[in-house]
C-alpha positions in Angstrom: 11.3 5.5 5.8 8.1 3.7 5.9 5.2 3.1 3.0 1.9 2.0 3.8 -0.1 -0.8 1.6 -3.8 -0.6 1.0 -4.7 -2.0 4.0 -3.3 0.8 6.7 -4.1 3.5 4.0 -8.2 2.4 3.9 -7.7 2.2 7.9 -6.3 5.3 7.9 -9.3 7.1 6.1 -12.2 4.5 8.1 -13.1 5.8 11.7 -15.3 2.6 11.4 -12.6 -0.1 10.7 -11.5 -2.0 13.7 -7.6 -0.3 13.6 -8.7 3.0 12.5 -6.9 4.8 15.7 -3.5 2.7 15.4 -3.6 3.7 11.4 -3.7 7.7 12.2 -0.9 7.0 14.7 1.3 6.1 12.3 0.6 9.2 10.6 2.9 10.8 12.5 5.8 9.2 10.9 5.3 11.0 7.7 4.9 7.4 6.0 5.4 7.4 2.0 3.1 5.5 -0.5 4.0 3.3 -3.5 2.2 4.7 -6.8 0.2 1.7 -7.1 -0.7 1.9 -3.0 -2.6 5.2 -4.1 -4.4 3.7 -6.9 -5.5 0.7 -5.1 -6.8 2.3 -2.1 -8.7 4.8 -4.3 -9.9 1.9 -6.2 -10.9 0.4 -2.4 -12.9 3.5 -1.7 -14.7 4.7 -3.8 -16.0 0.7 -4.2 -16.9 -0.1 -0.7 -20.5 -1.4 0.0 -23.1 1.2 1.2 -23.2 2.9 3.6 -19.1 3.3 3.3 -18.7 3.8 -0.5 -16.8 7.3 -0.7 -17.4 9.7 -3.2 -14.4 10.0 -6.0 -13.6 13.4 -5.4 -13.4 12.8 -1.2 -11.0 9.6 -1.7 -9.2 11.9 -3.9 -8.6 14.7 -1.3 -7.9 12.2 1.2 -4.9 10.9 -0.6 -4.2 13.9 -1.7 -4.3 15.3 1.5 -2.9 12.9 3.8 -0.2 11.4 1.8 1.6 14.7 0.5 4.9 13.8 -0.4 6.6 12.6 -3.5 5.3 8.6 -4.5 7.5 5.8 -4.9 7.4 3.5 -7.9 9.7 1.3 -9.7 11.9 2.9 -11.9 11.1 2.0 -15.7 13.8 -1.0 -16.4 12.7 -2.1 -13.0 8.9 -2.2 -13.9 9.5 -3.8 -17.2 11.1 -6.5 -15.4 8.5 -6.9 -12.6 6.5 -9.5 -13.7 9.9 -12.0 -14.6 11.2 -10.7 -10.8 7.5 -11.8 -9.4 7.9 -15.2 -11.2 10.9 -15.7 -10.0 10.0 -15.0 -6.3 6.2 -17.3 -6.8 4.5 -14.6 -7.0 1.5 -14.6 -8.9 -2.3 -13.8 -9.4 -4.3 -11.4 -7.0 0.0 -11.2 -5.0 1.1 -10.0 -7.8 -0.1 -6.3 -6.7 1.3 -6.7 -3.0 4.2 -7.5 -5.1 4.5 -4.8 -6.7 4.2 -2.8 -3.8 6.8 -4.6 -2.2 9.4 -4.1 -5.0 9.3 -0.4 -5.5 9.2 -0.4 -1.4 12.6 -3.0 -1.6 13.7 -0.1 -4.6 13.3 2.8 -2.2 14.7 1.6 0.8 11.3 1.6 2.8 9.9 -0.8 5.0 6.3 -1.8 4.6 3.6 -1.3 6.8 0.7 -3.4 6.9 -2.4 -5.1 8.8 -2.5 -7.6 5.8 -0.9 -10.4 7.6 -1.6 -12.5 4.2 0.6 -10.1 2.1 3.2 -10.5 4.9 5.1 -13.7 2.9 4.2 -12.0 -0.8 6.4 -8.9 0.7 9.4 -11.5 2.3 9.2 -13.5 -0.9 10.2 -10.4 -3.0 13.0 -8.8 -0.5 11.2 -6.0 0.9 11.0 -5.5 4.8 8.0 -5.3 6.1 5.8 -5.5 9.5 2.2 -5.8 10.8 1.0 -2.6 12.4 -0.8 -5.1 14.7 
């Protein structure tokens, strides 16, 4: 099983961005998202400058759309515990939400996809497998 991070999601959805065509390919491997992977790349979105802002209700289909199946997400004990675990693996500030991503990816047994080659050590440092789509 694989779960996209924000990064091949917002490529996914951009027939602008540089990787847009490698994104949809991995499409085809019915990839999973973390909860927080859907927030953030509807946060992403609907926040881009003009002229590639997208309309809250359009980001929402998109997800909605594209990413159909159930979302992973830590289970409670382990999201009470997240921020101790991210500590622990010197994780911190603006990593903290790769982090996250990473643990409920580690939780689930998924490998994480990314073009994010900084969030490539946050993912190592907290156990999950991961890989760079380029």
């Amino acid at each position: 099983m694989i779960a996209l991070d924000t990064s091949v999601v917002v490529a996914t959805f951009a027939p602008w961005h540089e990787h847009h065509a490698r994104a949809r390919r991995v499409l085809a491997a019915a990839p999973r998202l973390v909860a927080h992977t859907a927030l953030e790349a509807y946060s992403v979105l609907t926040r881009l400058p003009e002229p590639f802002r997208v309309d809250p209700a359009i980001a929402v289909e998109f997800l909605e759309r594209t990413f159909r199946s159930e979302r992973l997400a830590l289970d409670p004990d382990a999201h009470a515990c997240a921020p101790r675990t991210l500590s622990e693996a010197g994780v911190g500030g603006g990593a903290t939400y790769d982090g996250v991503i990473a643990l409920a990816a580690r939780e689930a047994g998924a490998q994480v996809v990314t073009l994010d080659r900084r969030a490539l050590d946050t993912y190592a440092r907290c156990g999950a497998d991961a890989r760079l789509l380029v």
